[in-house]
N, C-alpha and C positions, 0 to 999 in steps of 0.2 A: 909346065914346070918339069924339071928334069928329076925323072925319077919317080914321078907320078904313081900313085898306085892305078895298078889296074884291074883291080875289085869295084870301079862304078859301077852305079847301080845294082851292090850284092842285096839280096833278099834283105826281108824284117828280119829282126834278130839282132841279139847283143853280139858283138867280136871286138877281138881282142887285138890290142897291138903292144908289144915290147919295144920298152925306151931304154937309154942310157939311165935314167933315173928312178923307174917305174915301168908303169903300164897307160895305155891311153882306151877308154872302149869305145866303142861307137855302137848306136845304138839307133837301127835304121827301124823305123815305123812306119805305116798308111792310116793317115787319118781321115776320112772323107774325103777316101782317091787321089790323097794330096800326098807325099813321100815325105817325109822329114828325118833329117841326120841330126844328130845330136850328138857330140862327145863331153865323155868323163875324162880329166886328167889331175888324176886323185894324190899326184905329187904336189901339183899345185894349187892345189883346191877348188879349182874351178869344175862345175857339173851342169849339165845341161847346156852345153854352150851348142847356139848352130854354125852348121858349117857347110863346107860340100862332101866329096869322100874321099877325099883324098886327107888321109891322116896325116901325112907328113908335114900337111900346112902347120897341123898343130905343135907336131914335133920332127925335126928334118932328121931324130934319131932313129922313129917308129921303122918294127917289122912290118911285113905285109900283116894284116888284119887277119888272124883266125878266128873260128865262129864257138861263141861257148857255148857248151854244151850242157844236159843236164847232167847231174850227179849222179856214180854208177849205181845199180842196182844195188850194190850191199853198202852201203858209204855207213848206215848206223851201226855196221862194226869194222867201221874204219874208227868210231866216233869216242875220243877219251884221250888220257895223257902219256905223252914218249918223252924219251929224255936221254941222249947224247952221251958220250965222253966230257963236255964240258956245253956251256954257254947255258941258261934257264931250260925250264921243263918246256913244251911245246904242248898245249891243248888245243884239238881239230872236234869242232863239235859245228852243227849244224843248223838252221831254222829253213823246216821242207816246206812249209806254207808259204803264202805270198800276204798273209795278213798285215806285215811291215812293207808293203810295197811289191818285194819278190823274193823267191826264195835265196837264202845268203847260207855259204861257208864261210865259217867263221876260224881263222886262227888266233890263238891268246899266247902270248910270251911273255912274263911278269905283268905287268896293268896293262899294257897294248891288246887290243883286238882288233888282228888287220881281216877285211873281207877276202877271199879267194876265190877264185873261176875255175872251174872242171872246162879244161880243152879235147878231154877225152879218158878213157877210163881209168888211166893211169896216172894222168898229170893235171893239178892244180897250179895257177897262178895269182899270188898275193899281190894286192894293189902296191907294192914295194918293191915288185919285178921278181921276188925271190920263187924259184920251180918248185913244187912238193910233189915227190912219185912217190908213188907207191909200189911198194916191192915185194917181194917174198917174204911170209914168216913177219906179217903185221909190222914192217919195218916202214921208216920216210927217209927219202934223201932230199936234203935241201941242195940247192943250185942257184947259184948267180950269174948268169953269163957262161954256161957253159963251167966254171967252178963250181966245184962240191965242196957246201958250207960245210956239211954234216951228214950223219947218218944216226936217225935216232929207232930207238925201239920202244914196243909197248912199256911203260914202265908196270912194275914187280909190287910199287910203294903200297894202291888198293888190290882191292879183290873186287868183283861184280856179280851178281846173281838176279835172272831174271823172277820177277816176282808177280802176282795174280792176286787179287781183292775185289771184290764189289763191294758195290754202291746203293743201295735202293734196286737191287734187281740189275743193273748195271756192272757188267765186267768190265774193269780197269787193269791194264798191263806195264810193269814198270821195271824200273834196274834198281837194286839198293848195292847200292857202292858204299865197301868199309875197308877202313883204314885196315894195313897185313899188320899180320903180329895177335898174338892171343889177344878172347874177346874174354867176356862182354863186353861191347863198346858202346857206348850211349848212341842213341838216334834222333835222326828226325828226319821229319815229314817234310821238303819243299813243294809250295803250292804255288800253279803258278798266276801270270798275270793275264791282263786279258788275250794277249798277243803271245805268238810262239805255242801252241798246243802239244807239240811234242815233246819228249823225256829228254833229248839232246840236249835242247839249247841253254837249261836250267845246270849243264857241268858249268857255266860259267859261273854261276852263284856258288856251288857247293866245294869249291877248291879249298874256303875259310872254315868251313867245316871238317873235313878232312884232315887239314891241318890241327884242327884242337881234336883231334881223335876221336872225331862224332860220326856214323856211318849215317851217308844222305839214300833218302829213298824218292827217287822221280820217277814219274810215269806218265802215259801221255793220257793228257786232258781228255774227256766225255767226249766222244764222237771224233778223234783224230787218233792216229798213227793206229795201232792195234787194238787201243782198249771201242768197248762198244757202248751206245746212245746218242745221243741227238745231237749236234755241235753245238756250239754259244752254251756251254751250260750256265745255268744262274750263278750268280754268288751263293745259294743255298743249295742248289746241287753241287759246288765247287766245297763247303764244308761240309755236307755229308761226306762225301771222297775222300777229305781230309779225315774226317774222324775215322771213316772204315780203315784207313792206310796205318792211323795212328794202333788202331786195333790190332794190325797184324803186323807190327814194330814190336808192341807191349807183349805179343804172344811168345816172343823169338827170345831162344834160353842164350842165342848168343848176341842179343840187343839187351843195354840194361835200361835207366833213363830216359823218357825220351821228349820231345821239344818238337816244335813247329818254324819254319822259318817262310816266313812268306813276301809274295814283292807284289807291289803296288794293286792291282787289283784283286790280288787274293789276300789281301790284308784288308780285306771286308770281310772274306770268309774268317780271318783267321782266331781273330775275336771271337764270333761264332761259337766258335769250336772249343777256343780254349777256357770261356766263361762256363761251358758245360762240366770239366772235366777238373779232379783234383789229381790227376795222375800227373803232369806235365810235369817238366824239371824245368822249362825254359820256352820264351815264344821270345824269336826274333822278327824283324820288319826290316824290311827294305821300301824306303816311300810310301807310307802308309796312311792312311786320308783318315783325319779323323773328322770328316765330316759325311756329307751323304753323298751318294752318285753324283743325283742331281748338281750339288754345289760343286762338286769336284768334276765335273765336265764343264761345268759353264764357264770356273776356272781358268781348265786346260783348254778350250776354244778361244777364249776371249786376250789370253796370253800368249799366245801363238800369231793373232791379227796384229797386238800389240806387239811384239821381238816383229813383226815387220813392215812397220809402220805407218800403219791402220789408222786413223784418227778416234783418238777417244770417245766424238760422239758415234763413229759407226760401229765402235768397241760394243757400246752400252745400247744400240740399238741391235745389235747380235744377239747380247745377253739376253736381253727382253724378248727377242722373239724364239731362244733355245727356252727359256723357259717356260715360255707358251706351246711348245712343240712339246717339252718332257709332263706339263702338266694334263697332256692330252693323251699322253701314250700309254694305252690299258683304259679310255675313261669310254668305251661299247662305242656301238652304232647309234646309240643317241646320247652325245653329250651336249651339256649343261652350252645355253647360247651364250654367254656370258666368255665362257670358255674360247666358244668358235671367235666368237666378235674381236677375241682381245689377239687371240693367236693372226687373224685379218690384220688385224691396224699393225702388228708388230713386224709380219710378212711384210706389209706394203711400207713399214719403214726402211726395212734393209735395201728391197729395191733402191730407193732412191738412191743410192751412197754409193758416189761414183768412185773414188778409192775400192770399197769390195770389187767389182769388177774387173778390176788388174791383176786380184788376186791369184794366184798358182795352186791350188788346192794341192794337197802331199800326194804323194804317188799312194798309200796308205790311205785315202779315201775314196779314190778313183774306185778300188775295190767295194768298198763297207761306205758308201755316200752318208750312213748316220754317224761316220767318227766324223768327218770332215768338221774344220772351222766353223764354215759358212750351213746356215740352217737351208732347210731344203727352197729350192727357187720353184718349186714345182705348183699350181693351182690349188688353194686350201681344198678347194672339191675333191681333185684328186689326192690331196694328202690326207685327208679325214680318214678314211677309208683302213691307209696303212696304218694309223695308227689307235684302232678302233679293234683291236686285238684285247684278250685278255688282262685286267691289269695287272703290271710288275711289281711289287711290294719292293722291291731290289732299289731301284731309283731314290727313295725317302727312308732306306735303313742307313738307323745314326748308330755307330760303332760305340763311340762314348759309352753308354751304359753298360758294353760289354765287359770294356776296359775296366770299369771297375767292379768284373764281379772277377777276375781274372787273381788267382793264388799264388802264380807261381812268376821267377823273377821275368821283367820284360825288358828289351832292347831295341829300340827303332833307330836308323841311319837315315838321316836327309840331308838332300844335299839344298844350299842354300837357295839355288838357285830352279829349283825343282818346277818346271812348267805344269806336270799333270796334277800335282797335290798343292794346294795353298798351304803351304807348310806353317808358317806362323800362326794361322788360326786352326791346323789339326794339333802343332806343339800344343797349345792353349788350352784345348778342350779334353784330349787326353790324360794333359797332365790336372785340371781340374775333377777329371773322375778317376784317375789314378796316379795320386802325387807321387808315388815309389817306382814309376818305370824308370826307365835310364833312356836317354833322348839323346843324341848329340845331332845336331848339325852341323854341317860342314858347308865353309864359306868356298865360295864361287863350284862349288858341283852342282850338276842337274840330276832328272831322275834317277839317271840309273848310276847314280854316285861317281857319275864320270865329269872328267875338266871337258867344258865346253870348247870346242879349236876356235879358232880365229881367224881371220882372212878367209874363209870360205865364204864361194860365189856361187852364186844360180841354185841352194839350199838355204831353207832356215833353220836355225839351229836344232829344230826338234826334227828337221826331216834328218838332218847332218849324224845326230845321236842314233836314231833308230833305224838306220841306215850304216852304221857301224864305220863310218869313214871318219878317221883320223882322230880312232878311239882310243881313250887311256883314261881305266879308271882311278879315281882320287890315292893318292898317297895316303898307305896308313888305311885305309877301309878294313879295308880285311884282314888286318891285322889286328884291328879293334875288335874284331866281330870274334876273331879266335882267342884273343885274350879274354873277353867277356865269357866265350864258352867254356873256356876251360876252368873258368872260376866259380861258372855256378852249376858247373855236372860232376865238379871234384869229389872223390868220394869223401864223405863226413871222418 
């Protein structure tokens, strides 16, 4: 073909190619000595498609392919909000783990959250084609082709201060962002979810707070970015952390009020927490399960086989065999035969079910094989063993009771469509043990109160969501969430 790229054969690794429309990546791998090329072209939603190397087949507008790179050494004080002469604020925040698959830059512009690529120390590129430099004096210039959209600077609107708490013996390090302009300004606590450990990627939650002039305090999660202990902390080491954080909010002459706001998997701890404590002015939720672990994975595994079109009996023999896996995990080196026998027949149902074997498991289990859909394929022999550990009391805690020892006003957002949380039966049961919270659901959003895209190919919509491509969260979210705040931290 005329024009050919002549990067055949480049090394593994993601690169980059610039279109008339976007970006294209390619994403070159060795799987058992086998090469495989794979491109994103996240204009058109299509991901993981194979090819040869030659990008242009994909689009005859692509640059030569540059190689991305990781993010510079200082990028977490690159990380918060700028804002232009004109057009929306711009938030660049980050998730440095690869727990969602890989690590992602994240840009936000009103509801939009486009991904971004470091091509080198300087320059970022958003799957939209749009250039991000970085400049002198904490400034960004935006670019399109060689045009300069903009030039925005840090904005002036918060203030930030690093801050230090323990835990149980446990140093935790974090940022507490408050709104300029004289204080006290009421607070809270954001805790996060399973995914994303670092203090970064939680600026996308706390914009709605800020706005009802509530100062947010994040930090990063037990054993990741700065703060110190052992990674994976429990749901009860995750609301110890919460309370100790809420402690050193309550101490602060220029914190008055303060609330908790927590998202999906720290909305186990956050009840916790807040059914111990009469000082709260406020606990918000973001997807919050009101039921147990156990039921809220079996849920989100079984829902995800189901969005792709799994057959309902390989559905319900998944389920049977995850909950022969969760009922076994913490049960020692000699559990009950009954146990073993049932977890056997359940294993050797899933085998059969030739639909799972077509299956793609998410880029996000490849990592963590216990998030995966699919239960483990591996010999009970050898899986007895792993899960012959301690047991987790974590898996079979029911929130409900908390909920209703909980004083102070409460707020949860689902979206309707919500894959990790059975939301109709945690509305149910919460609102059963506390008729006085304030619930809304919202029709056609997913977890993360975002509109699910459409026409995406070679993703399922949970990989599409956590994967941040052709993200826009729900209209109105966060504007409810700061209307609510501002009503009930008003002073009396």
């Amino acid at each position: 073909m005329t024009g050919a790229d002549p990067g055949s054969g480049r090394p593994d690794g993601v690169w980059l190619a610039t279109t008339a429309g976007g970006i294209v990546l390619v994403r070159v791998s060795t799987v058992d000595g086998v090469r495989q090329v794979r491109f994103d072209d996240p204009v058109r939603g299509r991901y993981r498609q194979p090819g040869g190397d030659d990008v242009r087949l994909i689009d005859p507008t692509a640059s030569l392919p540059r190689p991305v790179v990781d993010r510079r050494p200082d990028f977490d004080r690159w990380c918060g909000w700028y804002r232009g002469d004109s057009g929306p604020e711009l938030l660049l925040t980050h998730i440095p783990e690869a727990d969602l698959g890989e690590p992602m830059v994240l840009v936000q512009q009103g509801d939009a959250v486009i991904r971004a690529y470091p091509l080198d120390a300087r320059t970022l590129v958003r799957e939209d084609g749009v250039e991000i430099t970085f400049e002198p004096d904490r400034r960004l210039t935006l670019r399109r082709g060689g045009d300069v959209l903009g030039v925005l600077s840090r904005t002036d609107r918060v203030t930030e201060e690093p801050v230090e708490f323990s835990a149980h013996g446990v140093a935790l390090r974090g940022t507490l962002i408050s709104p300029s302009g004289p204080g006290p300004h009421p607070g809270a606590v954001v805790v996060h979810g399973a995914a994303g450990g670092q203090r970064d990627y939680y600026r996308l939650f706390v914009t709605a707070l800020l706005a009802a002039g509530v100062a947010a305090l994040i930090y990063d999660k037990q054993g990741t970015g700065t703060s110190g202990g052992a990674d994976r902390p429990s749901i009860f080491d995750q609301a110890a952390a919460a309370g100790a954080a809420l402690d050193l909010l309550a101490g602060r002459p220029d914190i008055g009020p303060v609330g908790l706001l927590g998202f999906s998997n720290g909305m186990w701890s956050v009840p916790m927490v807040a059914a111990g404590r009469t000082d709260l002015a406020f606990v918000a939720g973001i997807g919050s399960p009101g039921v147990s672990m156990v039921d809220a994975e079996v849920h989100r595994r079984t829902t995800v086989l189901r969005d792709a079109g799994v057959s309902e009996a390989s559905v319900a023999a998944v389920a049977r065999a995850w909950r022969a896996v969760f009922a076994l995990d913490g049960a020692g080196p000699d559990p009950a035969a009954e146990l073993v026998a049932e977890l056997r027949a359940a294993l050797a149902g899933v085998a059969g079910r030739g639909d799972l074997a077509s299956y793609e498991v998410p880029a996000y289990a490849v990592h963590n094989p216990m998030l995966s859909p699919l239960p483990p394929s591996i010999p009970v022999e050898e899986l007895l063993p792993l899960l012959a550990g301690p047991a987790d009391p974590a898996g079979a805690y029911d929130p409900a009771p908390d909920y209703a020892r909980i004083t102070c006003p409460v707020l949860l957002q689902f979206g309707e469509w919500d894959v990790s949380v059975p939301v109709a039966e945690s509305v149910r049961r919460i609102h059963a043990a506390r008729p006085e919270v304030t619930i809304r659901v919202y029709p056609g959003l997913d977890h993360l109160l975002n509109r699910p895209p459409t026409g995406i190919v070679g993703l399922s919509a949970e990989e599409t969501m956590y994967a941040y491509h052709d993200f826009r969260f729900g209209t109105g979210v966060w504007a409810d969430l700061t209307g609510w705040l501002r009503t009930v931290t008003a002073a009396p």
